[in-house]
C-alpha positions, -999 to 999 in steps of 0.1 A, spaced: 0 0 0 28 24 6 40 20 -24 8 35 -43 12 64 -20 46 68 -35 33 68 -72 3 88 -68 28 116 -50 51 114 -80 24 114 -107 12 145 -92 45 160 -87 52 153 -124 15 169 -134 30 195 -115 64 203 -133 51 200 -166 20 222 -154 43 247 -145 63 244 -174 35 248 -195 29 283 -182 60 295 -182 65 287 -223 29 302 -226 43 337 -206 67 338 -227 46 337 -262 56 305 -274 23 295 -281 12 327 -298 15 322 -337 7 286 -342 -9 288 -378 18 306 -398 43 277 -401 16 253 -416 6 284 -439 46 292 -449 47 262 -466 27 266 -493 45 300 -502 69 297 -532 106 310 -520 118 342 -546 138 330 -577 173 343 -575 185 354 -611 222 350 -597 232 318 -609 264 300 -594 293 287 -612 286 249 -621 321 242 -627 317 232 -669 343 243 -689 318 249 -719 303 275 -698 333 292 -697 339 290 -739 305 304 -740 312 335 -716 346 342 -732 333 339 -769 308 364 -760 
């Protein structure tokens, strides 16, 4: 029987902790904006026109013939 006592005291001390941590992210705003990053997704990133080196020597013929 004494051991029941024992789990029920560190269930409740466990409810407790994450209880309190619960609050303390919800103070701070980290639950505040919880729709944008589904939305974001779906939003195409901008197309960079700078286009890096790839490295083939017949895009460098073409640049220097030009």
């Amino acid at each position: 029987m004494d051991i029941l006592y024992l789990m029920i005291l560190c269930s409740v001390s466990l409810a407790v902790v994450f209880l309190v941590v619960f609050i303390v992210n919800a103070r701070k705003g980290q639950f505040e904006d919880d729709e944008s990053p589904a939305v974001r997704i779906l939003f195409e990133d901008e197309i960079k026109d700078d286009k890096k080196d790839s490295g083939d020597k017949n895009d460098k013929e073409e640049k220097r013939e030009i």
